[in-house]
SERO-748114 format. One record per atom (N, C-alpha, C): atom name; residue in one letter; x, y, z; residue number from 1. Coordinates in pm, 1 decimal, always signed. Atoms other than C-alpha are relative to their C-alpha. Last residue first. Layout:
// SERO-748114
{'CA','A',{X,Y,Z},NUM}
...
//
This chain:
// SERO-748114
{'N','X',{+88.6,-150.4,-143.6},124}
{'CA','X',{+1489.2,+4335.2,+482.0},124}
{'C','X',{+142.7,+134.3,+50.2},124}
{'N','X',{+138.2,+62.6,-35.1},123}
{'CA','X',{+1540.6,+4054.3,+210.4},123}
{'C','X',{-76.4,+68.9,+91.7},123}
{'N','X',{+1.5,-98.1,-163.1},122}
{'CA','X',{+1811.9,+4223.4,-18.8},122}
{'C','X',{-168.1,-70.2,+18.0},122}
{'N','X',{+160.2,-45.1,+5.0},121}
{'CA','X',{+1891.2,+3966.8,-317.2},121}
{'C','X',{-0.9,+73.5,+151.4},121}
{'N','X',{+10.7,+33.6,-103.2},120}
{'CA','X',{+2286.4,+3863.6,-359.4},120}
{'C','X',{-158.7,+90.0,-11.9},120}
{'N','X',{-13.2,-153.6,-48.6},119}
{'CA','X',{+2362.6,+3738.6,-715.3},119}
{'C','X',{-7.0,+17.7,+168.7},119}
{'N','X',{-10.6,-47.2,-157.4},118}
{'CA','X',{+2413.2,+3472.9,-926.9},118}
{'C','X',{+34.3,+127.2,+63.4},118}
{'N','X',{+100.6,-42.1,-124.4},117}
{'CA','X',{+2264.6,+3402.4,-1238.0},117}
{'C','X',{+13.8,-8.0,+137.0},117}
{'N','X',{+14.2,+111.6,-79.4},116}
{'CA','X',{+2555.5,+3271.1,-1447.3},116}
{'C','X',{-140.6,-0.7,+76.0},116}
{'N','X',{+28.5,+137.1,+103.6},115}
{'CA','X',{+2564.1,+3550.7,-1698.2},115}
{'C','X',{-9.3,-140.0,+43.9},115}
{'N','X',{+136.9,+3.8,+90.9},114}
{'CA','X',{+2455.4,+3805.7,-1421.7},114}
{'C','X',{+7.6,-88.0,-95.2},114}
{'N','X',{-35.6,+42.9,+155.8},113}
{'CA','X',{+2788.9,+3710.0,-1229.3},113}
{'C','X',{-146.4,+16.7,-53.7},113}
{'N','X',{-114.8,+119.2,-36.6},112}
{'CA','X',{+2767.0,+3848.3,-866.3},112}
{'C','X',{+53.5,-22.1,-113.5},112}
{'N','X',{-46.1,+80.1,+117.9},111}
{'CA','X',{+2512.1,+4136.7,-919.0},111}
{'C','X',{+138.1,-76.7,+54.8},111}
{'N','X',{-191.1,-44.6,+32.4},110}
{'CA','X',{+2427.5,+4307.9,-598.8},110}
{'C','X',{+24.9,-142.6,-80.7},110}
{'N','X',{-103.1,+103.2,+15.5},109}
{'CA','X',{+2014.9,+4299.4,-589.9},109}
{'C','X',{+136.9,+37.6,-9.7},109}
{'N','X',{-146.5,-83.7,+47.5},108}
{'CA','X',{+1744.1,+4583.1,-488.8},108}
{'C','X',{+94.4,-179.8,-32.4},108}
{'N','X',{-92.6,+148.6,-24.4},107}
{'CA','X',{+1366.7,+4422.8,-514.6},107}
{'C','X',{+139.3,+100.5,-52.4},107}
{'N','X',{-59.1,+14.7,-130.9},106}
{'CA','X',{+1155.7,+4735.8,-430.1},106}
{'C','X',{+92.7,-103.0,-7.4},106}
{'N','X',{+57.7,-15.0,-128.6},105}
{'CA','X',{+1110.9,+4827.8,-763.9},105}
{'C','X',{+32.2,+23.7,+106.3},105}
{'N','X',{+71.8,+28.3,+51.3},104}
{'CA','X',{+1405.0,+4720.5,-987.9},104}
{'C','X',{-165.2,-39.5,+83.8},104}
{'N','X',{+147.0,-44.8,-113.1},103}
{'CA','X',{+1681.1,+4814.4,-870.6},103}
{'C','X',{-110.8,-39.1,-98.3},103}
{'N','X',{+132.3,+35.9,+91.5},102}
{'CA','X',{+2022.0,+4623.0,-996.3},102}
{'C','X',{-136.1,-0.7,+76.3},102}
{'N','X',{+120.0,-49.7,-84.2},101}
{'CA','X',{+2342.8,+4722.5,-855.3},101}
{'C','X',{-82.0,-29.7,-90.9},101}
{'N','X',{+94.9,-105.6,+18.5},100}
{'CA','X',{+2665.7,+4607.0,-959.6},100}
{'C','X',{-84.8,-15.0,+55.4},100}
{'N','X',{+128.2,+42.7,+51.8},99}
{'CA','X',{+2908.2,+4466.8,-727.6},99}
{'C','X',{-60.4,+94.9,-52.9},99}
{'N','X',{+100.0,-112.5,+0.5},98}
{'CA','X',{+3242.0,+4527.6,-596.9},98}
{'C','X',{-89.6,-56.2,-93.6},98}
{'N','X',{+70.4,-38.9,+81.5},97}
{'CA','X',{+3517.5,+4320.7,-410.1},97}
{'C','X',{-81.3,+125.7,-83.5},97}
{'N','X',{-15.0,-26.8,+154.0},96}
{'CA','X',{+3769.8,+4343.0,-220.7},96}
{'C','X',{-40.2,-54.2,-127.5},96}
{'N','X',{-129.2,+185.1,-11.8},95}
{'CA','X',{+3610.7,+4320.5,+98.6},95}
{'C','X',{+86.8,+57.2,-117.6},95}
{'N','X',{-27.8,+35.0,-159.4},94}
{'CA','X',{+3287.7,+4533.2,+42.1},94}
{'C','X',{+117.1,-107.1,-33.7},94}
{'N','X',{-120.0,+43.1,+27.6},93}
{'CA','X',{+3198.9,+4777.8,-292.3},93}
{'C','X',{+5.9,-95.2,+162.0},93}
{'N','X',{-36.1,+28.0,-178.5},92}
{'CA','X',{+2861.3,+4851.8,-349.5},92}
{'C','X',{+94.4,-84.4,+3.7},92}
{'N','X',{-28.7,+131.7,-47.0},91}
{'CA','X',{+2786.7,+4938.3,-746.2},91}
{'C','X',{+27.9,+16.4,+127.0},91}
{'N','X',{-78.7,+2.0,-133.4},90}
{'CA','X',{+2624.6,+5240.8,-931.8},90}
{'C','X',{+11.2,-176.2,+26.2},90}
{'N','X',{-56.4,+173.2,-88.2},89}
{'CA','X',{+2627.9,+5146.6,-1299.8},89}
{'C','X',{+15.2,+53.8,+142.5},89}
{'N','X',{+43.2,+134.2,+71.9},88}
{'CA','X',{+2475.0,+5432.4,-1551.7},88}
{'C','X',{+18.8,-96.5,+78.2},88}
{'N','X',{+136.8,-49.9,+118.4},87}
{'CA','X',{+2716.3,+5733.9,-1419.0},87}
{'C','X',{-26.6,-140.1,-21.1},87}
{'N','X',{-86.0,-79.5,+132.3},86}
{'CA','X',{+2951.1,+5559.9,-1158.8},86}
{'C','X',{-159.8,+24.7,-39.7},86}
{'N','X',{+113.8,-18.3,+115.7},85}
{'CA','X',{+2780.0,+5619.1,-778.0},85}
{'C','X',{+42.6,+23.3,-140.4},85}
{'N','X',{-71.7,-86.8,+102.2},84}
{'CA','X',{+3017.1,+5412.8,-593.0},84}
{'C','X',{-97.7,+28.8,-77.4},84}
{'N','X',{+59.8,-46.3,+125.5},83}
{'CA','X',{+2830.2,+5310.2,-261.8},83}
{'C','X',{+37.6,+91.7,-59.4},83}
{'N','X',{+32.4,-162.0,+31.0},82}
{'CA','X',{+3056.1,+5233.3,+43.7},82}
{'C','X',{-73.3,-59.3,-141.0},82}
{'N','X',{+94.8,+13.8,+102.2},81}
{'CA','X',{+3075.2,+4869.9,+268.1},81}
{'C','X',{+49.5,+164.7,-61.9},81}
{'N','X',{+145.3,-182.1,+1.5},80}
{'CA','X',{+3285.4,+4885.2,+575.9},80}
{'C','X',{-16.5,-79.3,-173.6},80}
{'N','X',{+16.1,-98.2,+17.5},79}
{'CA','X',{+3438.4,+4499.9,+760.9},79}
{'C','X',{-46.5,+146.9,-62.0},79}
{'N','X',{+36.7,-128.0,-3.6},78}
{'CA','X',{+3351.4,+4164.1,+848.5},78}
{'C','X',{+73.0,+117.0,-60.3},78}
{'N','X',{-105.3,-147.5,+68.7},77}
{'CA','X',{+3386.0,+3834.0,+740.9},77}
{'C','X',{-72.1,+130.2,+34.9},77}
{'N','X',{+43.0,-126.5,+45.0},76}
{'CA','X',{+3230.0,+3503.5,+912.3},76}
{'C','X',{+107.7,+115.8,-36.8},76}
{'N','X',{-21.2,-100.4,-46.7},75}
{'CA','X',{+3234.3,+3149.5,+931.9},75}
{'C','X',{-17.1,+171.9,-79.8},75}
{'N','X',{-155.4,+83.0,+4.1},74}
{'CA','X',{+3011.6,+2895.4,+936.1},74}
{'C','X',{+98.3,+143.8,+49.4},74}
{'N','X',{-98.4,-127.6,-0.5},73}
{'CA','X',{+2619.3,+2966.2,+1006.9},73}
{'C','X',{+149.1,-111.4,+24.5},73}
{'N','X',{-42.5,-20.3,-131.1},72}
{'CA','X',{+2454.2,+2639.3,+870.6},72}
{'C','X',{+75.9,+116.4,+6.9},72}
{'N','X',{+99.2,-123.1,-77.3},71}
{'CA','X',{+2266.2,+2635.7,+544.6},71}
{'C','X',{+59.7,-10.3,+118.5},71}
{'N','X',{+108.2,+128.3,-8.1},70}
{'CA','X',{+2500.0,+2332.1,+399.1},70}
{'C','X',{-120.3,+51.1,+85.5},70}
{'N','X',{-1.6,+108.2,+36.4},69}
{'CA','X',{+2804.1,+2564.6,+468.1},69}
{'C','X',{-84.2,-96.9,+51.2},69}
{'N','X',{+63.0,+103.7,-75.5},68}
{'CA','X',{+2687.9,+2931.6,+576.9},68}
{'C','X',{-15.8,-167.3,-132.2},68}
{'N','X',{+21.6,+124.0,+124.8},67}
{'CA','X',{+2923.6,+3187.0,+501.7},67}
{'C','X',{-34.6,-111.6,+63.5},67}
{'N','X',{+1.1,+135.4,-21.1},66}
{'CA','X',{+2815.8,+3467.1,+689.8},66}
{'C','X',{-7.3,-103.4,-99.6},66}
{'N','X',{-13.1,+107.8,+73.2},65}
{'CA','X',{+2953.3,+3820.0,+542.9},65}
{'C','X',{-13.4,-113.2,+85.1},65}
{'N','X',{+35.0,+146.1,-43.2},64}
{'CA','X',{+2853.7,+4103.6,+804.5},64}
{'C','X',{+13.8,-87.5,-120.2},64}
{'N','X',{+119.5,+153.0,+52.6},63}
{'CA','X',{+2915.8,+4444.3,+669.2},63}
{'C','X',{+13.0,-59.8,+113.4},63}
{'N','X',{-91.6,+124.9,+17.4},62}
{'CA','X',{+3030.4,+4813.2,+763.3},62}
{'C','X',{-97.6,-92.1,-28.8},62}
{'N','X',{-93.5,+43.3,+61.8},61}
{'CA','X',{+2882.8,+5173.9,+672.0},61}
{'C','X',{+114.5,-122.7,+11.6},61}
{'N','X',{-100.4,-25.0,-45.2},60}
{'CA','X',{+2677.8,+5218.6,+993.2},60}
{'C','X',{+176.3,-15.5,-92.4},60}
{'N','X',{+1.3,-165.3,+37.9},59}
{'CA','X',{+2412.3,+5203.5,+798.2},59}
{'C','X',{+52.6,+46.9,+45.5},59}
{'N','X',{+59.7,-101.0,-150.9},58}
{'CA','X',{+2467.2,+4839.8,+843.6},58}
{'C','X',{+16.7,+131.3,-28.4},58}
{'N','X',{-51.4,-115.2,+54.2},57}
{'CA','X',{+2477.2,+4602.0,+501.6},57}
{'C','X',{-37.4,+58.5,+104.1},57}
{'N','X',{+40.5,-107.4,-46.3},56}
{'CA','X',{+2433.9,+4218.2,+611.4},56}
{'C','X',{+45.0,+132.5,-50.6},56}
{'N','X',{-93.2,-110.6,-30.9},55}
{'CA','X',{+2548.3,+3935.4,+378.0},55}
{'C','X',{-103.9,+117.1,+94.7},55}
{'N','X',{+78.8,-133.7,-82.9},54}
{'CA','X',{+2402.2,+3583.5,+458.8},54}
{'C','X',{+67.3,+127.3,-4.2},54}
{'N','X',{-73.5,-92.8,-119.6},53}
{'CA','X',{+2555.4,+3290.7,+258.2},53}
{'C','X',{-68.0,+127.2,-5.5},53}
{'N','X',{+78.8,-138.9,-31.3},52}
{'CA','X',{+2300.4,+3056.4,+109.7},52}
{'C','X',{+72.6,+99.5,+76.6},52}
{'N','X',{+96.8,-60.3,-121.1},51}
{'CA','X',{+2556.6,+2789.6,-27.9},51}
{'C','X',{-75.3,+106.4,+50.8},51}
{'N','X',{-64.4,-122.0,-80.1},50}
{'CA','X',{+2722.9,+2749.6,-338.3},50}
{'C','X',{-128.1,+2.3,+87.9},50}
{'N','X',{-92.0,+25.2,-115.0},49}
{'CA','X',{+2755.2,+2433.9,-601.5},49}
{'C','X',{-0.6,+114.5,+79.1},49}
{'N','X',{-172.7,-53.6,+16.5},48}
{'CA','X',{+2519.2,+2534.2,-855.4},48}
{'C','X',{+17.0,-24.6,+157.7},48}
{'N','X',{-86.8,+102.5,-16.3},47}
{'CA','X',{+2206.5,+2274.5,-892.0},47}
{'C','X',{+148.6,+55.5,+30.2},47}
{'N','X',{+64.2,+65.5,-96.9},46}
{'CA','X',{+1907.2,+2523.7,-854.7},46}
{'C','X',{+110.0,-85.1,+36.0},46}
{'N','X',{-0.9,+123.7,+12.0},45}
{'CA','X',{+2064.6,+2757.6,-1097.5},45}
{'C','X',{-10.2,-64.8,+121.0},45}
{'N','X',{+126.6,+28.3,+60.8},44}
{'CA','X',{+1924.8,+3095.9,-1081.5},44}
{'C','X',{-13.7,-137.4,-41.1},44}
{'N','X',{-62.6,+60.7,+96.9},43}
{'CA','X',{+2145.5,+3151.0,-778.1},43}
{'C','X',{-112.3,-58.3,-112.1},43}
{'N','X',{+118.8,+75.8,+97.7},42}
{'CA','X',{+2063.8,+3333.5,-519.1},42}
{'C','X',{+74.8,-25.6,-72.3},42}
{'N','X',{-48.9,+74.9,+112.8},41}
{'CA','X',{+2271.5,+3450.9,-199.3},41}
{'C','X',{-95.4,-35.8,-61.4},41}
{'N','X',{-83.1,+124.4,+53.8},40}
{'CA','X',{+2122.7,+3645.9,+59.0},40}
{'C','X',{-24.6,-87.9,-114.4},40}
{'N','X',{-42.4,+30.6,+154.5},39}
{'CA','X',{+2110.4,+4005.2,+192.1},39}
{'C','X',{-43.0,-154.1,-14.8},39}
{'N','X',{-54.6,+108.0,+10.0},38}
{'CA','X',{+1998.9,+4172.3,+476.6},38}
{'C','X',{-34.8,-82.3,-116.0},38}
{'N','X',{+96.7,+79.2,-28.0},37}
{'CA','X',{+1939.6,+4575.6,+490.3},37}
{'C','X',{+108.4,-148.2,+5.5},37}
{'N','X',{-30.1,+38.3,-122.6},36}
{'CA','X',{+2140.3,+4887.1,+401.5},36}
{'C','X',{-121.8,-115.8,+52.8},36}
{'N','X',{-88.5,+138.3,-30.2},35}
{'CA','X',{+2144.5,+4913.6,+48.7},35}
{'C','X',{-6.7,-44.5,+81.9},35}
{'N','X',{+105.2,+129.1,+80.7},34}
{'CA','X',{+1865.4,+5216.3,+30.5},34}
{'C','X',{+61.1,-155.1,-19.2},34}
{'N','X',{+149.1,+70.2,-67.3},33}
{'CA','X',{+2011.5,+5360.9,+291.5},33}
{'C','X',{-22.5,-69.6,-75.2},33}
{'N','X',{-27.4,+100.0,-48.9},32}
{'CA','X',{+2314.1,+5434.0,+88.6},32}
{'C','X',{-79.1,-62.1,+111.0},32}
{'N','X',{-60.0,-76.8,-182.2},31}
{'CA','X',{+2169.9,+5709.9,-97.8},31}
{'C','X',{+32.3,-144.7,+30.3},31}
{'N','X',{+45.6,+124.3,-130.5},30}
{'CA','X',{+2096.9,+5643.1,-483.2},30}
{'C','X',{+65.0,+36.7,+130.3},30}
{'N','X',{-141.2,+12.7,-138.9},29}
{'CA','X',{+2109.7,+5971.7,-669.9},29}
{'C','X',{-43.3,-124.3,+81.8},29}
{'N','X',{+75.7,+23.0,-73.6},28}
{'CA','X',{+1841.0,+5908.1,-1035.0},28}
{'C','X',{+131.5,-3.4,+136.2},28}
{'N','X',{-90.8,-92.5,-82.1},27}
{'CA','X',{+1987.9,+5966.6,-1325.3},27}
{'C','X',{-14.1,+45.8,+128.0},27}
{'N','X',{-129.7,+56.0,-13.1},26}
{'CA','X',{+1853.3,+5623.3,-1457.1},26}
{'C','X',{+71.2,+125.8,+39.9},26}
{'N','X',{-67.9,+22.0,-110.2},25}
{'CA','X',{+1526.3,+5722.1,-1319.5},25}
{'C','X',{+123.8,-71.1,+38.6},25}
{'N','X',{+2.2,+153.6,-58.6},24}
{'CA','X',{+1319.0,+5668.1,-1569.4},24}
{'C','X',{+64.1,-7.3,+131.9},24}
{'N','X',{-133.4,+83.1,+12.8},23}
{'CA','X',{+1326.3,+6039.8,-1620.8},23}
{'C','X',{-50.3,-151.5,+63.9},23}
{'N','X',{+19.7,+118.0,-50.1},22}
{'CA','X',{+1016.4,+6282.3,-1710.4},22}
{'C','X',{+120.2,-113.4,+0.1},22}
{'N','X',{-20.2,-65.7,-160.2},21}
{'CA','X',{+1073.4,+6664.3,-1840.4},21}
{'C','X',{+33.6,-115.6,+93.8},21}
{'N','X',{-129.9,-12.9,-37.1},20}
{'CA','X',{+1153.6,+6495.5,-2194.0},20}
{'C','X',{-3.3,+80.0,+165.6},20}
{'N','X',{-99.5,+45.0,+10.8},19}
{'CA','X',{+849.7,+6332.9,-2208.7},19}
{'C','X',{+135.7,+71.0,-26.3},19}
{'N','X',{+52.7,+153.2,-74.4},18}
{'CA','X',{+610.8,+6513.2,-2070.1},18}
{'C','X',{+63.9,-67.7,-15.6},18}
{'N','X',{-81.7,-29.2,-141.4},17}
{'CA','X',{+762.1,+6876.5,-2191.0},17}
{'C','X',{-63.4,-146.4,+124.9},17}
{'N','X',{-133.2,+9.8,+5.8},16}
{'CA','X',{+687.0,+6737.6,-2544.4},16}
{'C','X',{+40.8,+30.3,+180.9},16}
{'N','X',{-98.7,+161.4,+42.3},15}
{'CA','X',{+355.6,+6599.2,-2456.2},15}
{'C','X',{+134.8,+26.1,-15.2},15}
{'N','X',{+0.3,+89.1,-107.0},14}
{'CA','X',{+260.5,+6944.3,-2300.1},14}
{'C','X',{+43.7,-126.6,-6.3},14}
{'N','X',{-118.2,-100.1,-90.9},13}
{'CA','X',{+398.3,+7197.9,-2554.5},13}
{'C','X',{-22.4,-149.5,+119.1},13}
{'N','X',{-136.8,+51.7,+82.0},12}
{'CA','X',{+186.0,+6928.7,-2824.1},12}
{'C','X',{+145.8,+65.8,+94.5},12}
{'N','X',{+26.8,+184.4,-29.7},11}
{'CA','X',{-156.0,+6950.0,-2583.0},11}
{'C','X',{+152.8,-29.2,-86.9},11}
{'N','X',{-33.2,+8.9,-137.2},10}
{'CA','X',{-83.5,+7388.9,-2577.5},10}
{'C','X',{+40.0,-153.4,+51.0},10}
{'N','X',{-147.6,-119.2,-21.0},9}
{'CA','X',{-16.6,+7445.9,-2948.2},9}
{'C','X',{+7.1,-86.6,+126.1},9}
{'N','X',{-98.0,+121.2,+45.5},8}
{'CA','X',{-339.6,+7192.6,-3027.4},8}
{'C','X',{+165.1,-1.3,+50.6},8}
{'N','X',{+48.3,+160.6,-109.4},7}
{'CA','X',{-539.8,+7374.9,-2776.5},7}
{'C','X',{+75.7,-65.6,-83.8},7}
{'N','X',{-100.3,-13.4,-169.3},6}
{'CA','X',{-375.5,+7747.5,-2980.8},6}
{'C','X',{-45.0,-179.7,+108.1},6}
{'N','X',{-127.0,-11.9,+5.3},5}
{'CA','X',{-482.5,+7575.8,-3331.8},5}
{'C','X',{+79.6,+45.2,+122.7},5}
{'N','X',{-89.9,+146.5,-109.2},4}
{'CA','X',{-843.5,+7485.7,-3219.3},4}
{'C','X',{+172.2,+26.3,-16.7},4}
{'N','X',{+50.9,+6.6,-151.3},3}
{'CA','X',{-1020.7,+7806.5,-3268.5},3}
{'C','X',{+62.4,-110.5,+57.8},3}
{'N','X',{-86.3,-107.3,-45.9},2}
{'CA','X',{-867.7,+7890.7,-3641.3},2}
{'C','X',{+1.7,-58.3,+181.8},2}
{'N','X',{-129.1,+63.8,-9.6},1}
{'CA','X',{-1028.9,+7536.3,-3731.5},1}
{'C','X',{+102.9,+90.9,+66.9},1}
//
């Protein structure tokens, strides 16, 4: 039993420094690449009044807002985008607005109203 007490030492040093060395990845630096793509509208309700409008994010720090009435391009809003990294909540601010952020894999989203289910979904 003497012979196993250091392998027990070493497998209990290793689970502890396994989980606390290891982060989910809520402290995690988001870069603003990772926003930069094309956006659009969802809604988890099939019947809500709002059209598929098209947001762009350019890594050139500005947007593209197309608001497209009845899926048609209508009109449009431009100008810059930035990513606020608060602790726990980064969000992407454009217009005067700001959105949270919600990663989850590869699917990034900008929260609209989460108790409604609308948001904007990144498609490329």
């Amino acid at each position: 039993m003497h012979q196993l007490r250091p392998y027990v030492r070493i497998v209990m040093l290793a689970l502890v420094g396994l989980c606390f060395g290891c982060s989910s990845g809520g402290n995690t630096v988001l870069k603003p690449d990772v926003f930069v793509g094309t956006y659009i509208y969802h809604s988890a309700d099939a019947g809500a009044p709002h059209d598929p409008d098209k947001l762009t994010l350019k890594a050139d720090g500005t947007y593209i807002l197309v608001h497209m009435p009845g899926g048609d391009p209508g009109s449009t809003e431009e100008g810059t985008w930035q990513l606020w990294s608060n602790p726990g909540q980064p969000q992407v601010a454009f217009g005067n607005r700001t959105y949270p952020v919600e990663i989850k894999g590869k699917h990034v989203r900008l929260l609209i109203d989460l108790d409604l289910g609308h948001w904007y979904e990144k498609t490329g």
